[in-house]
N, C-alpha and C positions, 0 to 999 in steps of 0.2 A: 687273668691272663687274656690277654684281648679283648676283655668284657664278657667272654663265652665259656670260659672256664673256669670251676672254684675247684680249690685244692682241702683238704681235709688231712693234720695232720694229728697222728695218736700224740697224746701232751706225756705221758707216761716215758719217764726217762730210765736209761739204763735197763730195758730188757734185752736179752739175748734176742740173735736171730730168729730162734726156732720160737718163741712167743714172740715177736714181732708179726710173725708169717700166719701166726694164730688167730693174731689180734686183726690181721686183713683180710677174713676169712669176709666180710662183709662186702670187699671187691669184688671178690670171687665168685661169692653167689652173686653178683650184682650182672656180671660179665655174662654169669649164664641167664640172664634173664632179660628179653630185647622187648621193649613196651613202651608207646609211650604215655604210658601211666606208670611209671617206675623210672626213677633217675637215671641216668646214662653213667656208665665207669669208664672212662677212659685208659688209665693205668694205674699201676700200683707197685711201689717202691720201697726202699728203706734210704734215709739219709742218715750218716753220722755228724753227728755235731757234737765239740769238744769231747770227741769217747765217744757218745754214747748214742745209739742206736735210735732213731725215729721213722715208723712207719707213715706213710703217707700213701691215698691215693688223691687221682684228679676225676672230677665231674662236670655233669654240664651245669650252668651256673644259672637259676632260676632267679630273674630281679624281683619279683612281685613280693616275695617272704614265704613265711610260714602260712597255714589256716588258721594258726592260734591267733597271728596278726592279722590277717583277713577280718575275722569275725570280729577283733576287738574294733576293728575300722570304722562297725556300724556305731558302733557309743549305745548308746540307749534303745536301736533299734534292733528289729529280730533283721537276722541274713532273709531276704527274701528266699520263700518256702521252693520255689521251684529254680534257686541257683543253690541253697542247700541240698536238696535231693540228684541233682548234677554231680557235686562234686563227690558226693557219694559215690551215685554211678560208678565214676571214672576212680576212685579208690579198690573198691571193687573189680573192677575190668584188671586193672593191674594185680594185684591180690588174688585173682582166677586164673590169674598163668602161673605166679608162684602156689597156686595149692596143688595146680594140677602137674605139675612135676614128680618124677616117678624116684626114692620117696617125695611127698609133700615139701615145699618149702613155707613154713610158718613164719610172721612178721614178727609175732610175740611185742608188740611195743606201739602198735596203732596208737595214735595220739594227734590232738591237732600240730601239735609244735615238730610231726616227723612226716607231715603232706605240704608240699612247697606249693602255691598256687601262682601262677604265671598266665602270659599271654604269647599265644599267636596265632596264623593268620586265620585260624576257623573259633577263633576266642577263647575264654577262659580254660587251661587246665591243669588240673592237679597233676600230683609226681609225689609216689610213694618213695622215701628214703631213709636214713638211719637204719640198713638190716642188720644193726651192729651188734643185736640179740637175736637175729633171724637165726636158725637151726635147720638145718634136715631131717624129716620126723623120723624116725624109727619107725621101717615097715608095718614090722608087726602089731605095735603097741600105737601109732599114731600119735604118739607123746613128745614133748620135748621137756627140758626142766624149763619152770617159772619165773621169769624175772619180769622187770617192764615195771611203768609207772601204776601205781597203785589202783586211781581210781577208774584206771581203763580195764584192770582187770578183770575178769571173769571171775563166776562166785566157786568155780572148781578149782581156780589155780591156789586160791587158798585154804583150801581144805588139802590138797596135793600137790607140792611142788613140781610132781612130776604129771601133770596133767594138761599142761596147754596144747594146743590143737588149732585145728584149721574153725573150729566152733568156737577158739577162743577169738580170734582174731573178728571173728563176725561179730561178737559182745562188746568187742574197743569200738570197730565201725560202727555199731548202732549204740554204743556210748556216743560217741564223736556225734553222729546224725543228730540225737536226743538235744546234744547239747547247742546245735545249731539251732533248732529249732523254738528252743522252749529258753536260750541263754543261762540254763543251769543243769549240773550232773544229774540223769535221774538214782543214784543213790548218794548218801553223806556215807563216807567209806574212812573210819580213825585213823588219825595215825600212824599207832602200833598195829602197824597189821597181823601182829598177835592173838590181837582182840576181834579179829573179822571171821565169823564163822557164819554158816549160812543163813541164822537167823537175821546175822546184819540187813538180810537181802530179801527179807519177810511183808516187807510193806511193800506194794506194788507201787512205783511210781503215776503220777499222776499222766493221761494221757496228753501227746504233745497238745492235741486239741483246745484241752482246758486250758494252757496256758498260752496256747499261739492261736486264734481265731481263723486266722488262716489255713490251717491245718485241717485235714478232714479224719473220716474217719477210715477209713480204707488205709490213707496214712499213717494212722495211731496202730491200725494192725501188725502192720508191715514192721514198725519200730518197735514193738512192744516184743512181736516174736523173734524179732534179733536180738530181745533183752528178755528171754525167758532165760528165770534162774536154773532150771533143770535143760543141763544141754542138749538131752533128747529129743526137747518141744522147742529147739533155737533152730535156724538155719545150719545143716552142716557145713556148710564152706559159700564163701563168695558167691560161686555161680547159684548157686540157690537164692540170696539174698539180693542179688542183681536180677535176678527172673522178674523177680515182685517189682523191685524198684524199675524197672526197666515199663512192666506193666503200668505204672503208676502216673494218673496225669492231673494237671491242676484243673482242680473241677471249672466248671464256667461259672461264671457268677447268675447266680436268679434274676429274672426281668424282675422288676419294681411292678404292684398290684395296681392293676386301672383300676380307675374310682367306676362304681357304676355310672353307666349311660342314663344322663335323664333326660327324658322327653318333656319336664317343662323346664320355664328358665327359673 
């Protein structure tokens, strides 16, 4: 719609009202949350067509694509290390407003293909969107139930459906981060996720360093404790994880070694 607005509608035909109203709950939280590292929601409807009931809302409409498209953009090359550790950042920033919401709002589905990356006039930025699994945590418990793409998940949601958290959504970010950096998941995560139990998550990934030369080691820290398997020693939410990364800068490069001075020729 004028080139500034994309519209999003539910494909799921024939639900009643009160699951239509259910299924837009991802307006809703979207409406309470004004960032701009998080999509804009403009409104949210129902339309009927032939019968049958279709939700829709409208958003702002980001040209650039996904991150998944971003990254794929490079072909064979790494995302350079310090426009990956940015759009990090700025996933985060947005992600620290939804944690700190009274209860939490959890993303539960961080992924490259749900961070849109656009431009304007102070450059590159990201925009968290899809909260179409986002939850309200339960005070008490800080829990929501588990769903979301597989290999972004945390090694608790599989052991406990009822387990994701503001510590899980740090494990998809520093999924996501790892994979920019190093162009592969650091863990092989099966199928049936059945079969994923903690040992799945036994072999430490190798650090981004080894694989990206560019990378330091202060960086392999910061990424590593976004992906410790025990959620205790992980960042508990965003602004934790954004501390570091915010601290974080691209080392300088070393002078090249002068040859010794001789004094004959």
């Amino acid at each position: 719609i004028l080139g500034r607005l994309a519209m999003k509608v539910m494909k799921l035909p024939g639900l009643s009202l009160e699951e239509v109203r259910t299924m837009l709950g991802e307006a809703v939280l979207l409406t309470r949350i004004n960032h701009p590292n998080i999509i804009r929601v403009y409104d949210a409807n129902v339309l009927v067509h032939e019968g049958r009931n279709y939700g829709f809302f409208t958003m702002e409409y980001v040209a650039g694509g996904s991150l998944d498209q971003f990254w794929r953009s490079y072909g064979n090359q790494f995302v350079p290390v310090p426009t990956a550790v940015e759009i990090m950042k700025q996933v985060c920033r947005g992600l620290v407003l939804a944690h700190s919401q009274d209860p939490p709002i959890i993303h539960r589905d961080i992924k490259p293909q749900n961070i849109l990356i656009g431009y304007d006039k102070d450059g590159l930025r990201a925009r968290v969107s899809d909260f179409g699994l986002a939850k309200s945590v339960n005070p008490l418990t800080l829990m929501a139930s588990a769903r979301g793409t597989r290999c972004f998940k945390s090694p608790e949601a599989f052991e406990d459906f009822n387990s994701d958290s503001c510590a899980g959504d740090v494990w998809a970010t520093g999924t996501t981060l790892y994979l920019l950096l190093t162009d592969r998941l650091p863990f092989e995560i099966p199928d049936d996720s059945s079969g994923v139990t903690l040992k799945t998550f036994g072999t430490l990934p190798m650090s981004p360093s080894r694989l990206n030369a560019l990378c330091d080691a202060r960086l392999d820290r910061i990424v590593m404790k976004a992906l410790a398997v025990d959620p205790r020693n992980r960042y508990q939410t965003a602004a934790e994880f954004l501390v570091d990364l915010e601290g974080w800068t691209l080392p300088l490069p070393s002078a090249p070694e002068r040859e010794p001075h001789s004094t004959t020729s």
